[in-house]
Biopython code that builds the backbone (N, CA, C, O; Angstrom):
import numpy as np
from Bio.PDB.StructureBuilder import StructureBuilder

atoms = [
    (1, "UNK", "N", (0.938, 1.677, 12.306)),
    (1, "UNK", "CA", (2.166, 1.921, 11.592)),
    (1, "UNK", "C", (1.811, 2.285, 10.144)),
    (1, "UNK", "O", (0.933, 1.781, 9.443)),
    (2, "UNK", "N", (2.641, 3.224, 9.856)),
    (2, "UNK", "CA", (2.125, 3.677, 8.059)),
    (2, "UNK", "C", (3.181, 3.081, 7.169)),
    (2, "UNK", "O", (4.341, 3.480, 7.274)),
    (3, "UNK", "N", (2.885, 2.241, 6.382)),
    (3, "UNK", "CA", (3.411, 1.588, 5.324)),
    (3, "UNK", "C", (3.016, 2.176, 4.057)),
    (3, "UNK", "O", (1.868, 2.482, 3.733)),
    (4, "UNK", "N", (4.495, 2.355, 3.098)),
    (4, "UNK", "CA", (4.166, 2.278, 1.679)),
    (4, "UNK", "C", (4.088, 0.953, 1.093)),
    (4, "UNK", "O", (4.768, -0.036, 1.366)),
    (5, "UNK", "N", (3.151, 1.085, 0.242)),
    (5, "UNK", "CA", (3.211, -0.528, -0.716)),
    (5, "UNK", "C", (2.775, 0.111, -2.161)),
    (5, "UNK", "O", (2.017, 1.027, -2.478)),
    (6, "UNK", "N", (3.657, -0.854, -2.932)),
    (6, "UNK", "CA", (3.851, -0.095, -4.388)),
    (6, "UNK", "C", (3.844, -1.508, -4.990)),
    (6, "UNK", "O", (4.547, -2.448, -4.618)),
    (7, "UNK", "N", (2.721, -1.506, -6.214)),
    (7, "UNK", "CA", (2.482, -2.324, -6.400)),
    (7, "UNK", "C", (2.323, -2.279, -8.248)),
    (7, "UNK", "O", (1.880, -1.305, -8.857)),
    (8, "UNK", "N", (2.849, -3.707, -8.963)),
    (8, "UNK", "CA", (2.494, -3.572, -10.659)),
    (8, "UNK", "C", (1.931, -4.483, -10.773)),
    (8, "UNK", "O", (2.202, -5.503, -10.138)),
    (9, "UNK", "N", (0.561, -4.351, -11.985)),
    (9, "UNK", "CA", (0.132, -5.620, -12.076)),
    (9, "UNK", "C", (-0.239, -5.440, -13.487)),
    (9, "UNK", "O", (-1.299, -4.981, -13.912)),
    (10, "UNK", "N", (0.860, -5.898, -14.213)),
    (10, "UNK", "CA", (0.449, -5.971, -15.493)),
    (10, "UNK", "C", (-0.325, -7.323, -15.888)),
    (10, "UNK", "O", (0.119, -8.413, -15.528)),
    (11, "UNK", "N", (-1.628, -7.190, -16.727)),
    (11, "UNK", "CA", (-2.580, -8.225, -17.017)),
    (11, "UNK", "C", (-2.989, -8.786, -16.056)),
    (11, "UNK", "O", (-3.048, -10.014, -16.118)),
    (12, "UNK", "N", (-3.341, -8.228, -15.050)),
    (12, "UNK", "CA", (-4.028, -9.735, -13.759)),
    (12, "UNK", "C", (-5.353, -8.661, -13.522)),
    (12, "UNK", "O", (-5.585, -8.480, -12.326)),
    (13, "UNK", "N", (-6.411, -7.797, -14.624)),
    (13, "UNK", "CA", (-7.096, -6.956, -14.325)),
    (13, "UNK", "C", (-7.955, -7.434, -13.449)),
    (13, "UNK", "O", (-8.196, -6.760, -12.448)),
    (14, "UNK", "N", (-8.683, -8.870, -13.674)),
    (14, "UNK", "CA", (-9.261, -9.607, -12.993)),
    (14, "UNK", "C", (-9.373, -9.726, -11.710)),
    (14, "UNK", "O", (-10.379, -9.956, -11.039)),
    (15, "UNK", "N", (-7.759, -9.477, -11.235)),
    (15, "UNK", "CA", (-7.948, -9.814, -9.494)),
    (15, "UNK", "C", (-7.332, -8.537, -8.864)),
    (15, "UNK", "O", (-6.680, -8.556, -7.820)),
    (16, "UNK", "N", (-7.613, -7.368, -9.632)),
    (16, "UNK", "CA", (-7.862, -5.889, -8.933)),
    (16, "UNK", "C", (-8.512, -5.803, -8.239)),
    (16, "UNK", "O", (-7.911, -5.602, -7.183)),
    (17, "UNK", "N", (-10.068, -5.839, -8.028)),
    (17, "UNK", "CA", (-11.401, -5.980, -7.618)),
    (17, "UNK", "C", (-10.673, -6.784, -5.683)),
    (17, "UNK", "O", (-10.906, -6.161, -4.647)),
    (18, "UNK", "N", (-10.179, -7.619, -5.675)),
    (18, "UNK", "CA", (-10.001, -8.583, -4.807)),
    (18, "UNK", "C", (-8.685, -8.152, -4.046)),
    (18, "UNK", "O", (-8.640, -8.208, -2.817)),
    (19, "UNK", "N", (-7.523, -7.683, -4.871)),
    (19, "UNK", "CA", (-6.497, -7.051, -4.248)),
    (19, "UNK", "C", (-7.130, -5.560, -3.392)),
    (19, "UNK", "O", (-6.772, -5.008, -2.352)),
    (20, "UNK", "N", (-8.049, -5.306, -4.238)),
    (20, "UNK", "CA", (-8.116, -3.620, -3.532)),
    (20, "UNK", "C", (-8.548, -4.291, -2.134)),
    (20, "UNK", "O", (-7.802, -4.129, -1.168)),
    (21, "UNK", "N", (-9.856, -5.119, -1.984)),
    (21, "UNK", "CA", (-10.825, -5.657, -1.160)),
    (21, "UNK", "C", (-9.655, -6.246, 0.019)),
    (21, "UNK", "O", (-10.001, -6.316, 1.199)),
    (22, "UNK", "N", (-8.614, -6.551, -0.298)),
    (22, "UNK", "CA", (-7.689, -7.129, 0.822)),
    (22, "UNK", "C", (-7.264, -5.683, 1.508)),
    (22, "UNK", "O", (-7.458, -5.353, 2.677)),
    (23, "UNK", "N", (-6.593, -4.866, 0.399)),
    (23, "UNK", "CA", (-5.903, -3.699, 0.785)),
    (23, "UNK", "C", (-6.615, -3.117, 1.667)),
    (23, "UNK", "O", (-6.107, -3.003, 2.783)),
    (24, "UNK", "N", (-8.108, -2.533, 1.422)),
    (24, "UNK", "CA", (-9.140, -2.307, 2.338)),
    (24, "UNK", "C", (-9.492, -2.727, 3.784)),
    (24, "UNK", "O", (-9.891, -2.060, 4.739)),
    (25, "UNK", "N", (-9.232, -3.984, 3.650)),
    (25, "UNK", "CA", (-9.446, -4.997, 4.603)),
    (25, "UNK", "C", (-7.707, -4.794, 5.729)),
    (25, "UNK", "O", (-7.615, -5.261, 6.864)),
    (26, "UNK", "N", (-6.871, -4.224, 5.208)),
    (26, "UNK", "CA", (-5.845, -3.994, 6.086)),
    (26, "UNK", "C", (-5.922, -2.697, 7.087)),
    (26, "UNK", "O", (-5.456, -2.516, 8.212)),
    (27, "UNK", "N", (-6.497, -2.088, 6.443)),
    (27, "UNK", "CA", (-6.636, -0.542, 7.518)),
    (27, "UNK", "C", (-6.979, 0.367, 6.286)),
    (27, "UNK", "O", (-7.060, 0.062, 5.096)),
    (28, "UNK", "N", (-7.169, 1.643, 6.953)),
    (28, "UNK", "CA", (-7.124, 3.085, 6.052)),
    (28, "UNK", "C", (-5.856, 3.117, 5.036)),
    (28, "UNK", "O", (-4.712, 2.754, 5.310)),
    (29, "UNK", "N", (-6.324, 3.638, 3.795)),
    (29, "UNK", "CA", (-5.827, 3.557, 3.059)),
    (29, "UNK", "C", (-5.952, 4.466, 2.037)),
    (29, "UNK", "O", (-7.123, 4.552, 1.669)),
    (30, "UNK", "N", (-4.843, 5.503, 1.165)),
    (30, "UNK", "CA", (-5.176, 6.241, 0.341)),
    (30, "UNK", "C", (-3.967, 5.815, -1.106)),
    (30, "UNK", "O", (-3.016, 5.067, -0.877)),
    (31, "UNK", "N", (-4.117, 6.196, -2.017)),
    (31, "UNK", "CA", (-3.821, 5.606, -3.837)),
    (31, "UNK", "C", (-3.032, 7.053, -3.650)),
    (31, "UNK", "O", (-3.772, 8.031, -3.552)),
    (32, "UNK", "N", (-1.323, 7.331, -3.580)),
    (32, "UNK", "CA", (-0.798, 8.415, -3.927)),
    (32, "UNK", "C", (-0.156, 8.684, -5.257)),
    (32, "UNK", "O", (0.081, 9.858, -5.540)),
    (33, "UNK", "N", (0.128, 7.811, -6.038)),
    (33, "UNK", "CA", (0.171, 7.672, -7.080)),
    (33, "UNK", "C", (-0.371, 6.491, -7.505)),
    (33, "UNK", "O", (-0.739, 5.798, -6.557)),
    (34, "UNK", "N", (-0.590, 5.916, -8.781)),
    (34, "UNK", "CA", (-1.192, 4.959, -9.612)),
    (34, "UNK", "C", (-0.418, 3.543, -9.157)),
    (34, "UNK", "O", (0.726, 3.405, -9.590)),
    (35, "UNK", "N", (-0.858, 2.698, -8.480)),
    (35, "UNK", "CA", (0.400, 1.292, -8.349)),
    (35, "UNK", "C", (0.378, 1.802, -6.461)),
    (35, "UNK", "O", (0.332, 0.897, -5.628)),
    (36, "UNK", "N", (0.401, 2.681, -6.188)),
    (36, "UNK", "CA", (0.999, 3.293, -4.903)),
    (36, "UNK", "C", (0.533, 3.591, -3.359)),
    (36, "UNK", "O", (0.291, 4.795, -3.446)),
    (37, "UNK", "N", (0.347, 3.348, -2.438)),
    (37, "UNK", "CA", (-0.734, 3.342, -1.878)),
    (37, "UNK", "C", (-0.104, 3.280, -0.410)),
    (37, "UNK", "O", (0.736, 2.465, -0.028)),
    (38, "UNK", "N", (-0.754, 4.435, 0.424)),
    (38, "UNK", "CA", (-0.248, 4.677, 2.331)),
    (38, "UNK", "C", (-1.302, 3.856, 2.596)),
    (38, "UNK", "O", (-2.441, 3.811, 2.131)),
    (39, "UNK", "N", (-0.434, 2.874, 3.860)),
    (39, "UNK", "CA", (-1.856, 2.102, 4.364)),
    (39, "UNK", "C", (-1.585, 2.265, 6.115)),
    (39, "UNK", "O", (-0.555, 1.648, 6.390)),
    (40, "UNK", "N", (-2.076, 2.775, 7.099)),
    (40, "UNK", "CA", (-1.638, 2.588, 8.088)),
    (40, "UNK", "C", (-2.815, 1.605, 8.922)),
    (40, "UNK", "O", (-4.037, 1.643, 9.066)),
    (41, "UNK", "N", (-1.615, 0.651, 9.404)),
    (41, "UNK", "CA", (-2.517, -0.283, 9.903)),
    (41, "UNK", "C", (-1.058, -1.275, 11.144)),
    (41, "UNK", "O", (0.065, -0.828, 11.380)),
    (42, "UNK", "N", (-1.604, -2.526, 11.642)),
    (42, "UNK", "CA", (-0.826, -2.833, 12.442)),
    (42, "UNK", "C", (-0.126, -3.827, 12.404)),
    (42, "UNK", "O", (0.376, -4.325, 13.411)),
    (43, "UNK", "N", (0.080, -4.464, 10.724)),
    (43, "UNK", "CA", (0.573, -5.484, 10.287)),
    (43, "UNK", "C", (1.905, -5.112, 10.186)),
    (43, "UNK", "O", (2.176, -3.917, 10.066)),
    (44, "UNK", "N", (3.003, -6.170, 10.223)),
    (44, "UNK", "CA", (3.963, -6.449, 10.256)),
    (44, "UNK", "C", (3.927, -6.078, 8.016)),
    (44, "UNK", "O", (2.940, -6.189, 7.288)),
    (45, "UNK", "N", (5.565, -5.611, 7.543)),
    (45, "UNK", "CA", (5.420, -5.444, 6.123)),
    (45, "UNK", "C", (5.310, -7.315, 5.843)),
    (45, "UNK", "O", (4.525, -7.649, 4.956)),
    (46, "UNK", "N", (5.754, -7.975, 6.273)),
    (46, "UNK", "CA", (5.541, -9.495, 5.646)),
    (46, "UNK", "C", (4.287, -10.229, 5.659)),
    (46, "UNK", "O", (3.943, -11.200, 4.984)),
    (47, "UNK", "N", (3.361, -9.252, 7.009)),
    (47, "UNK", "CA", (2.101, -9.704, 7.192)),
    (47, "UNK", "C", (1.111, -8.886, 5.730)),
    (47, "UNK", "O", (0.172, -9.306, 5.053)),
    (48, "UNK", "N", (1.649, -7.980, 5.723)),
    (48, "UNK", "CA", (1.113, -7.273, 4.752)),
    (48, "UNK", "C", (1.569, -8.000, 3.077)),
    (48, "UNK", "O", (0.870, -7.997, 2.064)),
    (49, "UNK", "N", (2.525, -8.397, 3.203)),
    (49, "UNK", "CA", (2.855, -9.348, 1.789)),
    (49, "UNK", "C", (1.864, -10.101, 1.525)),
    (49, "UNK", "O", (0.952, -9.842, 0.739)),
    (50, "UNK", "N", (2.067, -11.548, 2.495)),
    (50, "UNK", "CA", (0.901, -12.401, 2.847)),
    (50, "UNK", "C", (-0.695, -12.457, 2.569)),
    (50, "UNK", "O", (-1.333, -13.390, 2.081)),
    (51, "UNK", "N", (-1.267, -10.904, 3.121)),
    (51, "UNK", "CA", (-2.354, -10.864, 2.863)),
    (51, "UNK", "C", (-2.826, -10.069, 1.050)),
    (51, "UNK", "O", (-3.869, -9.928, 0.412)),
    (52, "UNK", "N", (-1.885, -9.855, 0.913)),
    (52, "UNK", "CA", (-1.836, -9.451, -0.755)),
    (52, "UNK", "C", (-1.226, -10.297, -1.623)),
    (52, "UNK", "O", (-1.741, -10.278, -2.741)),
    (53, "UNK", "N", (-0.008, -11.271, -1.451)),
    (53, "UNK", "CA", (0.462, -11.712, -2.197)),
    (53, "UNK", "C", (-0.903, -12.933, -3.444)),
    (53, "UNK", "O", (-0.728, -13.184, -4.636)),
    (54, "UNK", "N", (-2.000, -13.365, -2.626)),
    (54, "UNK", "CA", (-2.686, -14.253, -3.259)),
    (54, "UNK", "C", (-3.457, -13.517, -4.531)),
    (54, "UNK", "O", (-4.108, -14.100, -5.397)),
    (55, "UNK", "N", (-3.264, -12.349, -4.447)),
    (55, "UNK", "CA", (-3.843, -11.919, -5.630)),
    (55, "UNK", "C", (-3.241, -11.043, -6.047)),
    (55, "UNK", "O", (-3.639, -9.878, -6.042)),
    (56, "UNK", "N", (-1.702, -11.598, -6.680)),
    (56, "UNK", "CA", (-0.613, -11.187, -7.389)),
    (56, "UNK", "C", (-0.365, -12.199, -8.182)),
    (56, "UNK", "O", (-0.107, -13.265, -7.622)),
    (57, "UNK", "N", (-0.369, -12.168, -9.454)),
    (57, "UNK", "CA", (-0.227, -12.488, -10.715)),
    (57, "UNK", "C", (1.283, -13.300, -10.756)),
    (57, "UNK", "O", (1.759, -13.117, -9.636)),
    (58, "UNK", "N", (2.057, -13.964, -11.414)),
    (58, "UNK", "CA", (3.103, -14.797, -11.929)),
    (58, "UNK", "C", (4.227, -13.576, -12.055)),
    (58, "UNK", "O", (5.314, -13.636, -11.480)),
    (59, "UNK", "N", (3.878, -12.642, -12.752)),
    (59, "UNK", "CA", (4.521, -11.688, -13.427)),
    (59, "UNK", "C", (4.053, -9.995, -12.710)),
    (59, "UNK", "O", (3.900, -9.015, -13.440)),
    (60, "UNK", "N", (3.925, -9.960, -11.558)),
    (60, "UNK", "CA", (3.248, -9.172, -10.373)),
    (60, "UNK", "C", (4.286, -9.149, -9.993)),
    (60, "UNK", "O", (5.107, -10.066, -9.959)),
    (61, "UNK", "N", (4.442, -7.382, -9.432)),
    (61, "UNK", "CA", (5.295, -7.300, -8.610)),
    (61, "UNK", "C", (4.754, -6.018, -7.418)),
    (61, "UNK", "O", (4.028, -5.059, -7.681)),
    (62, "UNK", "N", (5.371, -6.371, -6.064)),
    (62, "UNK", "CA", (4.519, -5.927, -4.797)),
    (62, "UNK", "C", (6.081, -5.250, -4.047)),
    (62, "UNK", "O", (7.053, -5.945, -4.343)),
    (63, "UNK", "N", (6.333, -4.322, -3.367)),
    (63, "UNK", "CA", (7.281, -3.705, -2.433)),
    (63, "UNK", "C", (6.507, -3.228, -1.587)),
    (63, "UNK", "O", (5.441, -2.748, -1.974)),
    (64, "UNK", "N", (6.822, -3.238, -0.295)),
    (64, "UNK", "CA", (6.204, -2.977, 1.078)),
    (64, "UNK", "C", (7.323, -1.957, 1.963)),
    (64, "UNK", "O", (8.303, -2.537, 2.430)),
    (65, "UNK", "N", (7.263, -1.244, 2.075)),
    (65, "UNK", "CA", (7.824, -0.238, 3.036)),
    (65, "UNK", "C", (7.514, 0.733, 4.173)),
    (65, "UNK", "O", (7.124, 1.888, 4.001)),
    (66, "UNK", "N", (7.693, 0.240, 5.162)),
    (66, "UNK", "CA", (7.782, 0.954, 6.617)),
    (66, "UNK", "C", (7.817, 2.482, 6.361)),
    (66, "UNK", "O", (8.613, 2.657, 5.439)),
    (67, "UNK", "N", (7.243, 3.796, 6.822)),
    (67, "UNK", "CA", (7.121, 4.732, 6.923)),
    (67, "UNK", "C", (7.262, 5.416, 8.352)),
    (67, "UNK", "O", (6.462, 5.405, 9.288)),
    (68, "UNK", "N", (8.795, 6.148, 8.224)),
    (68, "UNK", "CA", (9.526, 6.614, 9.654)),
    (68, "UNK", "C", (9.092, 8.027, 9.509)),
    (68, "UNK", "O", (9.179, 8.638, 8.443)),
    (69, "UNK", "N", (8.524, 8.637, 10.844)),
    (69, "UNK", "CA", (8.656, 9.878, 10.739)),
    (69, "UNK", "C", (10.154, 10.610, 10.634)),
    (69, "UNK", "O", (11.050, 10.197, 11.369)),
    (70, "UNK", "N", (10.352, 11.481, 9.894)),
    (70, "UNK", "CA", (11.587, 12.194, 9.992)),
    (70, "UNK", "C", (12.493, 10.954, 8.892)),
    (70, "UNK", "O", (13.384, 11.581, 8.319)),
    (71, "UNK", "N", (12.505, 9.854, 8.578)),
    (71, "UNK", "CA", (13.062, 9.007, 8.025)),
    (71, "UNK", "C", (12.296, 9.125, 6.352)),
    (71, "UNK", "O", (12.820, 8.244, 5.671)),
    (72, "UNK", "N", (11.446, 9.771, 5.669)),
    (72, "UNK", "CA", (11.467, 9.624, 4.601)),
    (72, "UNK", "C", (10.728, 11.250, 4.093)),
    (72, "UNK", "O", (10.751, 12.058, 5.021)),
    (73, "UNK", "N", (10.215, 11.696, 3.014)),
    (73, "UNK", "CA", (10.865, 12.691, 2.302)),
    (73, "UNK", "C", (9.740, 12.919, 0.718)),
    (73, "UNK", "O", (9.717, 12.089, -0.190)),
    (74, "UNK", "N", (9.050, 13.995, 0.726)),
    (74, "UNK", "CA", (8.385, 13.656, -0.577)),
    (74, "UNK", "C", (7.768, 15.146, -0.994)),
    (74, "UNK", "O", (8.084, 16.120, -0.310)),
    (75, "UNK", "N", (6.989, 15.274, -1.994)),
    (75, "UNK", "CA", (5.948, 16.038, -2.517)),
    (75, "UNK", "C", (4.700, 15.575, -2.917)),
    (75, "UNK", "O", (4.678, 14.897, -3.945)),
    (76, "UNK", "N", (3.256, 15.874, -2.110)),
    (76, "UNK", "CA", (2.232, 14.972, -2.378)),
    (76, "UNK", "C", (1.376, 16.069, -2.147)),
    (76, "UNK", "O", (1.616, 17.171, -1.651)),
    (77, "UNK", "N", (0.443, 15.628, -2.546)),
    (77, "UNK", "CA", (-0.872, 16.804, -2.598)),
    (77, "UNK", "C", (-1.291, 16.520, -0.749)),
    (77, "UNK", "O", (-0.842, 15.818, 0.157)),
    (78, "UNK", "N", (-2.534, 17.655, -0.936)),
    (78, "UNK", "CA", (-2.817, 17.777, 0.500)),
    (78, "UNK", "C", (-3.388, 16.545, 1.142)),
    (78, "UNK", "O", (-3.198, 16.373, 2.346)),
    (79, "UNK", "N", (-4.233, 15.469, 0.273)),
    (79, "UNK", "CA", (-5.051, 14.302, 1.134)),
    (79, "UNK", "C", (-3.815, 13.461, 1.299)),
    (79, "UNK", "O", (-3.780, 12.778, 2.323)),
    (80, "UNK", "N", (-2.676, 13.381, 0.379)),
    (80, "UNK", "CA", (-1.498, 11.922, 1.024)),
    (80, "UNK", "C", (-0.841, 13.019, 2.101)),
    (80, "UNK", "O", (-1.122, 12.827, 3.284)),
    (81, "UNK", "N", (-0.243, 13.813, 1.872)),
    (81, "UNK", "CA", (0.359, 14.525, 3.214)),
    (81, "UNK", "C", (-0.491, 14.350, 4.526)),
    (81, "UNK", "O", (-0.043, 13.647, 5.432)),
    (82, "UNK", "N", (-1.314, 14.773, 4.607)),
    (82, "UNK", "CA", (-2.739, 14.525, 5.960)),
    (82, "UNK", "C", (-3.040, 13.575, 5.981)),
    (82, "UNK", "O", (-3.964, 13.601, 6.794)),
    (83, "UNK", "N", (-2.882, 12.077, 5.463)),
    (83, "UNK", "CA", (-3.058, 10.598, 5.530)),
    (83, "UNK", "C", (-1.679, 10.370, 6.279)),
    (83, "UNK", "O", (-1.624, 9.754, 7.344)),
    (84, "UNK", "N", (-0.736, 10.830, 5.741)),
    (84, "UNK", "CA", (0.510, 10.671, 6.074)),
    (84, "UNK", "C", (1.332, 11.183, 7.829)),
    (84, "UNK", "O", (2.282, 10.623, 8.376)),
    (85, "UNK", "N", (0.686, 12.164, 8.231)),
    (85, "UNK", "CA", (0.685, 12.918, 9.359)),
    (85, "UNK", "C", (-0.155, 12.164, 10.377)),
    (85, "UNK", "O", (0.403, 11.942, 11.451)),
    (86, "UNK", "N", (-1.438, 11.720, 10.216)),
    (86, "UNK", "CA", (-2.182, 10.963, 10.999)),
    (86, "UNK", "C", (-1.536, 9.487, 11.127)),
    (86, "UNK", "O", (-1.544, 9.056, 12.280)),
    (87, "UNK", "N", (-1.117, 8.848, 10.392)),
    (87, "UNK", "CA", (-0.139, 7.746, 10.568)),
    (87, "UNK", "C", (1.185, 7.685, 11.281)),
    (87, "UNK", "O", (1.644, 6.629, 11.717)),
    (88, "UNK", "N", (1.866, 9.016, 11.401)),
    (88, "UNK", "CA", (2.777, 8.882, 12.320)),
    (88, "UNK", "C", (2.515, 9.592, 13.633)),
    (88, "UNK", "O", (3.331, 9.513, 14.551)),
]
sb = StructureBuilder()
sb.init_structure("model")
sb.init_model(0)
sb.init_chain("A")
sb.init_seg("    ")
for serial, (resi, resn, name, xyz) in enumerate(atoms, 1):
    if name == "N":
        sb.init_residue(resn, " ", resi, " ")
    sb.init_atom(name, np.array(xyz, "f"), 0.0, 1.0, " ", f" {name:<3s}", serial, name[0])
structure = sb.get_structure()
């Protein structure tokens, strides 16, 4: 399943390193904008909270969104479009 997850982490530079290493650890994954990131993999979006939320900051904020074919809508260069196509 291809999920968006959009993510802020103001001041927690520290546990970047460890968030990416989870993100990684969920499936394929590409950065479409800065904060932003297609992950297709076979987690549930709450399973996907879960395994990111521990290295989210006080003042961190994380959105997780399901990716429908025909259900969502964009302009992206050629590697998120072709990340995006192989996921659905």
């Amino acid at each position: 399943m291809l999920y968006m997850i959009s993510v802020h982490m103001p001041g927690t530079l520290g546990l970047h390193k460890e968030f990416h290493k989870s993100l990684d650890a969920l499936g394929q994954n590409t950065e479409v904008f800065p904060g932003t990131y297609l992950v297709n993999c076979s987690y549930t979006a709450l399973g996907i909270r879960n395994a990111l939320a521990r290295h989210l900051g006080q003042n961190d904020s994380i959105l997780i969104a399901k990716m429908l074919s025909g259900y969502c809508a964009g302009k992206l260069d050629t590697k998120a479009r072709e990340f995006m196509l192989q996921g659905n």
